[in-house]
N, CA, C and O of each residue as an XYZ file, in Angstrom:
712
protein
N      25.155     10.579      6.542
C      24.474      9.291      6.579
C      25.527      8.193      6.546
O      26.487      8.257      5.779
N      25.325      7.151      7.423
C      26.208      6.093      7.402
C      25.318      4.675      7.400
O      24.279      4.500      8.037
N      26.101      3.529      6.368
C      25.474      2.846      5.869
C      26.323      1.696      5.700
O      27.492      1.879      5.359
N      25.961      0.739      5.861
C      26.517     -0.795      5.461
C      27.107     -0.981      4.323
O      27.121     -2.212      4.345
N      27.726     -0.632      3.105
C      27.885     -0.856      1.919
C      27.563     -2.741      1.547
O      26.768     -3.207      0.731
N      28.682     -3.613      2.657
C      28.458     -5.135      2.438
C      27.116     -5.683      2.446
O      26.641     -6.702      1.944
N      26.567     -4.633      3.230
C      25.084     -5.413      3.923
C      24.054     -5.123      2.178
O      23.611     -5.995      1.431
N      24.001     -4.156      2.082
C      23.572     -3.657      0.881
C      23.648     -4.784     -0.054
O      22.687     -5.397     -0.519
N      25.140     -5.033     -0.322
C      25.756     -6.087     -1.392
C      24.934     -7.621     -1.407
O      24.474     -8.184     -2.400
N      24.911     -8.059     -0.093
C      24.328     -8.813      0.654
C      22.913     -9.110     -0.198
O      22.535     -9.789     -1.153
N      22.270     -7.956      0.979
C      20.591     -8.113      0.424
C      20.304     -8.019     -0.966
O      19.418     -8.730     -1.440
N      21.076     -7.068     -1.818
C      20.944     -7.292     -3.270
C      20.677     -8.169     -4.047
O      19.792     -8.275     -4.897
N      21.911     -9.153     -3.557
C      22.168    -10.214     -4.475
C      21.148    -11.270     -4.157
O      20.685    -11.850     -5.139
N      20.663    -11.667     -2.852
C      19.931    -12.466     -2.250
C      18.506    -12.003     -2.959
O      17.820    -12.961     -3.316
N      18.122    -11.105     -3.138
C      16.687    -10.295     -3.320
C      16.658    -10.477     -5.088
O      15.520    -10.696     -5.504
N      17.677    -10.420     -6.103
C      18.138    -10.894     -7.070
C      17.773    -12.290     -7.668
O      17.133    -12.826     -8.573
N      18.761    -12.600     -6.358
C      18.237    -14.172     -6.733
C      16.910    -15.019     -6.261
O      16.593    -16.129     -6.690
N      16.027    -14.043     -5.030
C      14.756    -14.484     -4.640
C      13.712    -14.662     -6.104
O      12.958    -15.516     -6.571
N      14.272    -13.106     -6.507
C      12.975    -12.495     -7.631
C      13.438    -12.681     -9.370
O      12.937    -12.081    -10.321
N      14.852    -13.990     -9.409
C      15.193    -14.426    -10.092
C      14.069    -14.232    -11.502
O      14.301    -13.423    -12.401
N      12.887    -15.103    -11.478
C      12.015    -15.299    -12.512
C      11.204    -14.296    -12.422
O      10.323    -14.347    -13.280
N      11.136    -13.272    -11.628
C       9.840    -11.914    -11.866
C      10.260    -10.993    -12.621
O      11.432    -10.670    -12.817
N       9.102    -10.448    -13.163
C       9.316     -9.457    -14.054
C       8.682     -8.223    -13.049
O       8.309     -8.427    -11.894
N       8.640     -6.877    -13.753
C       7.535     -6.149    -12.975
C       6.308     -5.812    -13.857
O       6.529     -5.613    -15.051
N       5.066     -5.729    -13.406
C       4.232     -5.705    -14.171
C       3.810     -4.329    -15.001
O       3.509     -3.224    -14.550
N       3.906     -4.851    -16.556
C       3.307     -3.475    -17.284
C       4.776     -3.548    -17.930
O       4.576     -3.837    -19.110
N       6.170     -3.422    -17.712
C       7.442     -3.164    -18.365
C       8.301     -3.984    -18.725
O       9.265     -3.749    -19.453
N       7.919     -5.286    -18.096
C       8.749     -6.465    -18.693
C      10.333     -6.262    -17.949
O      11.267     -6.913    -18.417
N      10.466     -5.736    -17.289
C      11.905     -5.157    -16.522
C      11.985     -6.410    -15.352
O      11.039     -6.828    -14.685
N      13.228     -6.819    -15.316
C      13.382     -7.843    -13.715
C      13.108     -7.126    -12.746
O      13.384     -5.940    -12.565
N      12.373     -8.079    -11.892
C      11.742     -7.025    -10.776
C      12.801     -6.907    -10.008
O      12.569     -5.968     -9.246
N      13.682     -7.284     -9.827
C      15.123     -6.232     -9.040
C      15.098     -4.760     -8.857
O      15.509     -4.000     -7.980
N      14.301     -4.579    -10.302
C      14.784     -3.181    -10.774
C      14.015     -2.664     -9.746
O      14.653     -1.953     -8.970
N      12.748     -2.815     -9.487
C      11.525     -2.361     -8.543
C      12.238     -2.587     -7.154
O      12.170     -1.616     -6.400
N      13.021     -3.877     -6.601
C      13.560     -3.527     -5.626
C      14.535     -2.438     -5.144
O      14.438     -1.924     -4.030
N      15.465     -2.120     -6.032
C      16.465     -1.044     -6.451
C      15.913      0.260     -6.432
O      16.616      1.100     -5.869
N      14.678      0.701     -6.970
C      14.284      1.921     -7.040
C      13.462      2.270     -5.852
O      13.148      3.443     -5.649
N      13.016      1.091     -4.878
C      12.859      1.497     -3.445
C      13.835      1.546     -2.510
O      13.589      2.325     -1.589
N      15.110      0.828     -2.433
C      16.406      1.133     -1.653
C      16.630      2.551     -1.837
O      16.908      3.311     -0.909
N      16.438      3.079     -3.692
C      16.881      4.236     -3.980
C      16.272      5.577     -3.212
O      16.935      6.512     -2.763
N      14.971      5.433     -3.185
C      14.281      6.051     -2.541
C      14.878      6.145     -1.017
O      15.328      7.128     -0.429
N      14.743      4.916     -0.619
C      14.880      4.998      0.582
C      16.366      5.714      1.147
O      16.535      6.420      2.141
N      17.079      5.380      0.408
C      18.847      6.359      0.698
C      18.273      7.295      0.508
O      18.163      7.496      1.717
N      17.837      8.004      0.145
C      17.511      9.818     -0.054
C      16.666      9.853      0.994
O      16.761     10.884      1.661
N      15.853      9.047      1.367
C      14.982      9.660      2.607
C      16.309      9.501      4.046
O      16.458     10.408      4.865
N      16.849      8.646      4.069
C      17.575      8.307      5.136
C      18.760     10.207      4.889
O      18.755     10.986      5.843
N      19.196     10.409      4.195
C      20.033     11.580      3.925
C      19.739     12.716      4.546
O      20.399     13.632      5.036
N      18.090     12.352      4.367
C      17.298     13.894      4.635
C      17.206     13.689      6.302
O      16.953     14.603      7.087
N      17.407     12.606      6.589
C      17.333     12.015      8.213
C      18.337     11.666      9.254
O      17.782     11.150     10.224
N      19.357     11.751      9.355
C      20.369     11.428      9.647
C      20.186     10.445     10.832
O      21.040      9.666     11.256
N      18.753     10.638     11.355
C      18.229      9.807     12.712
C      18.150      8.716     12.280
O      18.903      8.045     12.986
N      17.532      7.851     11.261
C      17.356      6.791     10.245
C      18.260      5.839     10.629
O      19.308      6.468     10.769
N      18.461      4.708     10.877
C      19.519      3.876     10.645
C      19.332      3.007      8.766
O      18.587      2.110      8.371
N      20.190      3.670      8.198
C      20.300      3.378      6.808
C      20.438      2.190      6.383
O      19.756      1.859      5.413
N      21.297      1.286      6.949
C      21.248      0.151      6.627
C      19.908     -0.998      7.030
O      19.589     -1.875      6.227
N      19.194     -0.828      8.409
C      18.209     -1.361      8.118
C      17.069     -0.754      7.390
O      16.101     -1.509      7.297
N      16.913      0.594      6.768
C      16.232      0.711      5.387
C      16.230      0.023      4.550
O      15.322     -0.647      4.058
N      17.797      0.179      4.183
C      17.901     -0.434      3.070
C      17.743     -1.434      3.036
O      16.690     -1.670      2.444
N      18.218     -2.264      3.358
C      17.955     -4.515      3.509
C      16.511     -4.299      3.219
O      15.957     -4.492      2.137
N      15.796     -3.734      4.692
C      14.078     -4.009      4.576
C      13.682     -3.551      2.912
O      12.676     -3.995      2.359
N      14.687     -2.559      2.206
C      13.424     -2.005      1.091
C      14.000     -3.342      0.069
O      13.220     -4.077     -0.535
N      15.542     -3.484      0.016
C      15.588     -4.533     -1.040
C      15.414     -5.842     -0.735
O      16.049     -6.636     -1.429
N      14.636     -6.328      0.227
C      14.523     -7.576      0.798
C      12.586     -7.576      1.207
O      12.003     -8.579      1.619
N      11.919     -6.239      0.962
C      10.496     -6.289      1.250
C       9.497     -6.785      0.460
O       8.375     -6.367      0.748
N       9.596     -7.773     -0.710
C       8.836     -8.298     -1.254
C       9.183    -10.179     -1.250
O       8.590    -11.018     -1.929
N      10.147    -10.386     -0.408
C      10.855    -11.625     -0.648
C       9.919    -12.816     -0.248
O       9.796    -13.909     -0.801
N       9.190    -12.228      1.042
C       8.744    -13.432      1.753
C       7.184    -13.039      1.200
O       6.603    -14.072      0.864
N       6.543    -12.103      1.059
C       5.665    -12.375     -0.065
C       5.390    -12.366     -1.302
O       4.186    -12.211     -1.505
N       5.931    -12.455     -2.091
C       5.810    -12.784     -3.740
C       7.055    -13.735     -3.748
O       7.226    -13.919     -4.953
N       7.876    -14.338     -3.182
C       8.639    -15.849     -3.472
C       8.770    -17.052     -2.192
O       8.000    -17.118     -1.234
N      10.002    -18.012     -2.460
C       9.473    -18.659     -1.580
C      10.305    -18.661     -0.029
O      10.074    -19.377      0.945
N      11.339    -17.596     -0.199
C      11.853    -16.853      0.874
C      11.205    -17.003      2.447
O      10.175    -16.367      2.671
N      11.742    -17.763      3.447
C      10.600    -17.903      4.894
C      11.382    -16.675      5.437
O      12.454    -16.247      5.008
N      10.264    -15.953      6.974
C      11.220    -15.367      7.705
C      13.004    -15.367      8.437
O      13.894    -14.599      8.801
N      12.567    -17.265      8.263
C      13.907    -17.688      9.257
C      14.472    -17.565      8.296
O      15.482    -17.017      8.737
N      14.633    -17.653      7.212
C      15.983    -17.417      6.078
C      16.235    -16.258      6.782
O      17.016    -16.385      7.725
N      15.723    -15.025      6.548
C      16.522    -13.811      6.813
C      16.498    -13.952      8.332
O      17.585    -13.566      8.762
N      15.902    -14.248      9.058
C      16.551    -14.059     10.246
C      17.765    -14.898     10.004
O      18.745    -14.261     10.392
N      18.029    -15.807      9.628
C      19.357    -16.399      9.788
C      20.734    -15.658      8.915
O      21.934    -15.918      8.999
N      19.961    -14.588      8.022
C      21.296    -14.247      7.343
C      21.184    -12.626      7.352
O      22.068    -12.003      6.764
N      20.232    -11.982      7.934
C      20.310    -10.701      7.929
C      19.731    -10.239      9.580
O      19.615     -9.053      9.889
N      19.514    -10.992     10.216
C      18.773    -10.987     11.459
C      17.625    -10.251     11.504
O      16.961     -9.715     10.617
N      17.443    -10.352     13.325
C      16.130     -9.901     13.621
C      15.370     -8.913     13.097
O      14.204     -9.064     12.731
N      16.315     -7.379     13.021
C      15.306     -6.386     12.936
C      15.160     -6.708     11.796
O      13.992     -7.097     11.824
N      15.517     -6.842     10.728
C      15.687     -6.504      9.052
C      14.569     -7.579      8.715
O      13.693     -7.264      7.910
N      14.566     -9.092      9.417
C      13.615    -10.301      9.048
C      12.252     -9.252      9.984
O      11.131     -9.031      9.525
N      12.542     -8.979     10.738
C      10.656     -8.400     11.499
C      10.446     -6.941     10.526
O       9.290     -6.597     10.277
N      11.469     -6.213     10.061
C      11.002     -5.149      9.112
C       9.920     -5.918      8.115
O       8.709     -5.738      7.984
N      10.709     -6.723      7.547
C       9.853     -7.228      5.848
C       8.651     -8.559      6.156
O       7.949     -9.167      5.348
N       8.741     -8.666      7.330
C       7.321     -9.231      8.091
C       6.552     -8.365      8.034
O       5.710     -8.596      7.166
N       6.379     -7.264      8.641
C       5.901     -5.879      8.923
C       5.730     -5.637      7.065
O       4.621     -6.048      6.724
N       6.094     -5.391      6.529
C       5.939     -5.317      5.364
C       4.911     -5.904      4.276
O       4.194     -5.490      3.365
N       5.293     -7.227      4.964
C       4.160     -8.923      4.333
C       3.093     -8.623      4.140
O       2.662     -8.329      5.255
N       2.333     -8.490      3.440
C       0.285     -8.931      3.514
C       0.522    -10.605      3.635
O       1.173    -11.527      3.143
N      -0.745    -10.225      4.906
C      -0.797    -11.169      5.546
C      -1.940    -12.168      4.402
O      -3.102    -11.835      4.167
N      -1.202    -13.492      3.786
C      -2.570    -14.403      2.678
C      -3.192    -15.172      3.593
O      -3.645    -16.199      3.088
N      -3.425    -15.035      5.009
C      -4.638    -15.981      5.594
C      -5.692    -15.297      5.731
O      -6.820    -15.752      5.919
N      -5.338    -14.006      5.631
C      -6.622    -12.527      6.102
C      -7.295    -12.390      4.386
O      -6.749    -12.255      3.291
N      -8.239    -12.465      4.676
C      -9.438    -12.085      3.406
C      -8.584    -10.499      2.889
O      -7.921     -9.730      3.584
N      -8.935    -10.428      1.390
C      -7.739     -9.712      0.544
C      -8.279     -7.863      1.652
O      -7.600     -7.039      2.264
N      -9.564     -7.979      1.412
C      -9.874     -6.372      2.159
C      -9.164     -6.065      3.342
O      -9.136     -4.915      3.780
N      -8.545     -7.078      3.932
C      -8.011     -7.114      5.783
C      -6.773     -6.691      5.570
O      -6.322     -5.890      6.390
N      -5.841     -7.152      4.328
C      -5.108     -7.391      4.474
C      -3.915     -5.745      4.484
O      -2.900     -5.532      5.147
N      -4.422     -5.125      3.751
C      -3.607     -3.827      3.870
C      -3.772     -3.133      5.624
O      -2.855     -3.231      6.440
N      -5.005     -2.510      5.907
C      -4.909     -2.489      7.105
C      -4.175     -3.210      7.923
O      -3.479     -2.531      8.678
N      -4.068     -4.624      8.063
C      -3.122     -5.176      9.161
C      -1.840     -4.858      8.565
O      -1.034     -4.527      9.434
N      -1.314     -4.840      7.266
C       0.124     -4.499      7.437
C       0.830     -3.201      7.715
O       1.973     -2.956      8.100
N      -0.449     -2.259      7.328
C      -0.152     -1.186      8.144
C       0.272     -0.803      9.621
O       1.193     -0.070      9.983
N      -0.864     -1.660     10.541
C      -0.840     -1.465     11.599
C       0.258     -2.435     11.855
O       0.728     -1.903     12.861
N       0.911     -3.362     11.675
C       2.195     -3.801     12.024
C       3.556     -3.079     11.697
O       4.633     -2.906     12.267
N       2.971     -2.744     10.496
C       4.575     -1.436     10.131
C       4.656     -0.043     11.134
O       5.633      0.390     11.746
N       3.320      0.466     11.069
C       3.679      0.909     12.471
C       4.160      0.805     13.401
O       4.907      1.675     13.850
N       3.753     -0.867     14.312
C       4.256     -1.013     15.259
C       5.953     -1.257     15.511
O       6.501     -1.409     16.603
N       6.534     -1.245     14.295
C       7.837     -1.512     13.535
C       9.095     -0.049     13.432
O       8.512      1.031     13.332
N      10.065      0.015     13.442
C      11.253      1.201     13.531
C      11.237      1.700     12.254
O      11.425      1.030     11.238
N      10.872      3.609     12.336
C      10.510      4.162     11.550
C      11.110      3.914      9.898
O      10.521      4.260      8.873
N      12.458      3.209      9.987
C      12.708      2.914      9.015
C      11.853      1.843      7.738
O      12.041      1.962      6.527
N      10.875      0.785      8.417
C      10.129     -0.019      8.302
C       9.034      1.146      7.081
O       8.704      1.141      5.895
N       8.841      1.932      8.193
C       7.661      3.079      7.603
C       8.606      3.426      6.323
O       8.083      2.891      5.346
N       9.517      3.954      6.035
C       9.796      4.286      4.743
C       9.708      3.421      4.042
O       9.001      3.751      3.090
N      10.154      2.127      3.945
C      10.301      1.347      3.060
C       8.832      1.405      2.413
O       8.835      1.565      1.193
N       7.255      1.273      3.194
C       6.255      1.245      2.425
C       6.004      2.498      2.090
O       4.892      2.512      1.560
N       6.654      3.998      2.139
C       6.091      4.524      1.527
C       7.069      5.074      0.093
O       6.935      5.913     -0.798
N       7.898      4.242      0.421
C       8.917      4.273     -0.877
C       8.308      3.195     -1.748
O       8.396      3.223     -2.976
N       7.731      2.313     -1.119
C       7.321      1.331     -2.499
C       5.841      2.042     -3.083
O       5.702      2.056     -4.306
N       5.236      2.365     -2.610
C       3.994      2.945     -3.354
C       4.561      4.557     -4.038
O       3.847      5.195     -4.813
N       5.247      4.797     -3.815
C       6.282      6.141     -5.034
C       6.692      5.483     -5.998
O       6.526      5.929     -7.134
N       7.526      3.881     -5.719
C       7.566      3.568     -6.863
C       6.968      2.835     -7.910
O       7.298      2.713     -9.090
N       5.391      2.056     -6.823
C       4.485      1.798     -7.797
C       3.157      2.319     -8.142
O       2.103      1.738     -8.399
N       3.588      4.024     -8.063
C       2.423      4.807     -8.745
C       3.715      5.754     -9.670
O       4.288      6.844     -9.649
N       3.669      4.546    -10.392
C       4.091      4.893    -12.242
C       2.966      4.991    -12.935
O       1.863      4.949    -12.391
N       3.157      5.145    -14.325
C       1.910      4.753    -14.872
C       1.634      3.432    -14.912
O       2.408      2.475    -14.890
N       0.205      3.482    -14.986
C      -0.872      1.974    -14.403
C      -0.561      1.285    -16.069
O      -0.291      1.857    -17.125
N      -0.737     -0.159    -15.737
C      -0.882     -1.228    -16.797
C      -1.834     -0.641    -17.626
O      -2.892     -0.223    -17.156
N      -1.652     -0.589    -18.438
C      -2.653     -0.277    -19.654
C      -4.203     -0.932    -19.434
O      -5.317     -0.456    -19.653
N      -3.790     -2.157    -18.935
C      -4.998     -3.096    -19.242
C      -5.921     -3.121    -17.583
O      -6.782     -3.878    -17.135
N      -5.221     -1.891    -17.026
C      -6.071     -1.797    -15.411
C      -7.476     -0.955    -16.034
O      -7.446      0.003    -16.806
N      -8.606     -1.568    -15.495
C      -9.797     -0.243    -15.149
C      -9.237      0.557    -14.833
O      -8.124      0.510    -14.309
N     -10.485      2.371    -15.306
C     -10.507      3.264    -14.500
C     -10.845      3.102    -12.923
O     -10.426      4.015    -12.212
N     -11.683      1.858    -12.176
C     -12.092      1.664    -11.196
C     -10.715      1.277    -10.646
O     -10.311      1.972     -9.714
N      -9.884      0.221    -11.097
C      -8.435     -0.140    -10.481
C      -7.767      0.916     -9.844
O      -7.285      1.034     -8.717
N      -7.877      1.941    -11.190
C      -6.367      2.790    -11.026
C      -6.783      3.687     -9.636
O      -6.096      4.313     -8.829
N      -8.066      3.470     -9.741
C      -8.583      5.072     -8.259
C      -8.628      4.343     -6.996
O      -8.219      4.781     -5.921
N      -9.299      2.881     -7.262
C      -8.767      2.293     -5.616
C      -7.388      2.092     -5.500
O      -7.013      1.781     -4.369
N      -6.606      2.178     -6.295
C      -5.018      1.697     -6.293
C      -4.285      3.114     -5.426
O      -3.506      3.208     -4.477
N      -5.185      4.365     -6.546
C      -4.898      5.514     -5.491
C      -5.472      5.911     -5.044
O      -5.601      7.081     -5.404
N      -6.452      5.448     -3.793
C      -7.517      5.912     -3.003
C      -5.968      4.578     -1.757
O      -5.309      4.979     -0.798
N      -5.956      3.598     -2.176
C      -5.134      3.166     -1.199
C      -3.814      3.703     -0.700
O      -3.408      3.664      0.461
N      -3.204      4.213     -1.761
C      -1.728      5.093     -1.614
C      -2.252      6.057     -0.406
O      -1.718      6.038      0.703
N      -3.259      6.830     -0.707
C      -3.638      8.222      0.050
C      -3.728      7.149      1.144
O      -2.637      7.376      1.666
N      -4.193      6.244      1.794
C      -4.331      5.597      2.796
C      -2.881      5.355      3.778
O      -2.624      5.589      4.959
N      -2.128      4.784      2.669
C      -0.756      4.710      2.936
C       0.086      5.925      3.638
O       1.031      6.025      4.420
N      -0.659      6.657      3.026
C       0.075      8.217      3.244
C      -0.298      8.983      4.548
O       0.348      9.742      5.270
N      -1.519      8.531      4.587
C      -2.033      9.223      5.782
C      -1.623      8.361      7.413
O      -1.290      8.888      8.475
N      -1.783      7.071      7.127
C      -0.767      5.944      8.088
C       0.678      6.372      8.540
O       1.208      6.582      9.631
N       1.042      6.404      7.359
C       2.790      7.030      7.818
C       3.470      7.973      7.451
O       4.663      7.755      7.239
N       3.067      8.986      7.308
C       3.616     10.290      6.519
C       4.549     10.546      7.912
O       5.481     11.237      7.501
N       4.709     10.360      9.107
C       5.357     10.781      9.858
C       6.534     10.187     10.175
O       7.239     10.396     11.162
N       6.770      9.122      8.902
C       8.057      8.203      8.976
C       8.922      8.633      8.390
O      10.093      8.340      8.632
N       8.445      9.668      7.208
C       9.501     10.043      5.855
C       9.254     11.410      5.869
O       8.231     11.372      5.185
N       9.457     13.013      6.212
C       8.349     13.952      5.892
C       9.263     13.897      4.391
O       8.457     14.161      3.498
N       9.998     13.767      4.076
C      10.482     13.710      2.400
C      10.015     12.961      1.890
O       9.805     13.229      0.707
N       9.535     11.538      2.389
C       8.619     10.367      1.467
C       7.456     10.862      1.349
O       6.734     10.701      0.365
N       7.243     11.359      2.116
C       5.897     11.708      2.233
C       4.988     13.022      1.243
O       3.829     13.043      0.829
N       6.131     14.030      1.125
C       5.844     15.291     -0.028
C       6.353     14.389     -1.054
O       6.211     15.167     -1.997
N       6.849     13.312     -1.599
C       7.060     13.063     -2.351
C       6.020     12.096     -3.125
O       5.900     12.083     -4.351
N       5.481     11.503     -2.465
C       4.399     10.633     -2.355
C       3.121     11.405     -2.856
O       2.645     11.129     -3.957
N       2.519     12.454     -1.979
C       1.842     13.401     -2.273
C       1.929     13.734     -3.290
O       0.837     14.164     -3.662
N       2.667     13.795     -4.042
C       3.073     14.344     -5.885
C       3.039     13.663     -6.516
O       2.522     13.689     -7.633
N       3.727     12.615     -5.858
C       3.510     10.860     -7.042
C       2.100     10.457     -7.279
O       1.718     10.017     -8.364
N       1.193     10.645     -6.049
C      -0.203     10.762     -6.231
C      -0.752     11.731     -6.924
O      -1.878     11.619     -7.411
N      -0.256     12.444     -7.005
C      -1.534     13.483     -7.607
C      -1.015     13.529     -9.048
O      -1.719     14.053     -9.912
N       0.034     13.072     -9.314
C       0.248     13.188    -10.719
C      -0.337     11.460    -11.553
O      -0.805     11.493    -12.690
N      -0.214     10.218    -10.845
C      -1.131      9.498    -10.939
C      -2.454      9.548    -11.375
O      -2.980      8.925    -12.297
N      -3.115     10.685    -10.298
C      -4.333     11.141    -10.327
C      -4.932     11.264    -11.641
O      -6.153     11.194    -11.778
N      -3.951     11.487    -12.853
C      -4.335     12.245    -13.963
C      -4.382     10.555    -14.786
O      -4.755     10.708    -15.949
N      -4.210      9.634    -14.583
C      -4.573      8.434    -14.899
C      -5.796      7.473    -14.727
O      -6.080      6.387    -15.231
N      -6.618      8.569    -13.511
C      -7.942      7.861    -12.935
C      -9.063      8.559    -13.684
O     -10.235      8.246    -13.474
């Protein structure tokens, strides 16, 4: 596997300083950390792939919450990480003009339309956010939360087959939370 190390350095620090004031929810941890443990993911899927181009994994996974949860625009990253990496974490975006039910479906169907690397990044982030659920979620939360993963899974399992058995396990051990 071959990989950008600078570019990495890059998106880190930028994604750092996007998600400056977030925490992640339920652990009180800077949400960096949540960005970090999907790059992480995502290097092990890229390993198992050698087809992968690693470096735009990686940017897209530590740069895929920027432009929705802060105030990060596309053209920032197109201007400092370019095209593919700014249209990965577009592809990534829920779209807030689409009514909340629309909104997973369309980002699906855009990550699709997106370089398979795109596809890992979302199925590395739902591995890493089917931890255990907030204490304070419903039993109704936690099963649409994983009734949506399985959704996720079934969309792109053909992006990661390692994200994907991995995912499958992260779910079903979830499962025991619903």
């Amino acid at each position: 596997m071959s990989w950008d190390p600078d570019a990495f350095a890059r998106a880190l620090d930028f994604a750092a300083h996007a998600h400056r004031d977030q925490k992640v929810q339920g652990s009180g941890l800077p949400y960096v950390t949540h960005v970090v443990k999907v790059a992480q993911e995502v290097l092990r899927a890229c390993a198992a792939d050698p087809k992968l181009d690693a470096t735009l994994a990686v940017c897209c996974a530590l740069l895929h919450d920027t432009v929705e949860d802060t105030q990060v625009s596309v053209h920032a990253l197109v201007e400092l990480f370019g095209d593919r990496v700014a249209f990965g974490v577009q592809a990534l975006s829920k779209d807030p003009s689409l009514p909340k039910e629309q909104r997973m479906a369309d980002s699906l169907r855009r990550i699709r339309q997106a370089p398979k690397e795109v596809w890992t990044v979302k199925l590395a982030d739902r591995i890493t956010n089917l931890e255990p659920p907030p204490p304070d979620w419903t039993i109704e939360k936690r099963r649409a939360y994983a009734a949506e993963a399985q959704v996720i899974l079934d969309a792109l399992r053909d992006g990661s087959t390692w994200l994907a058995e991995r995912l499958q396990a992260r779910l079903q051990r979830y499962q025991r939370a619903c």
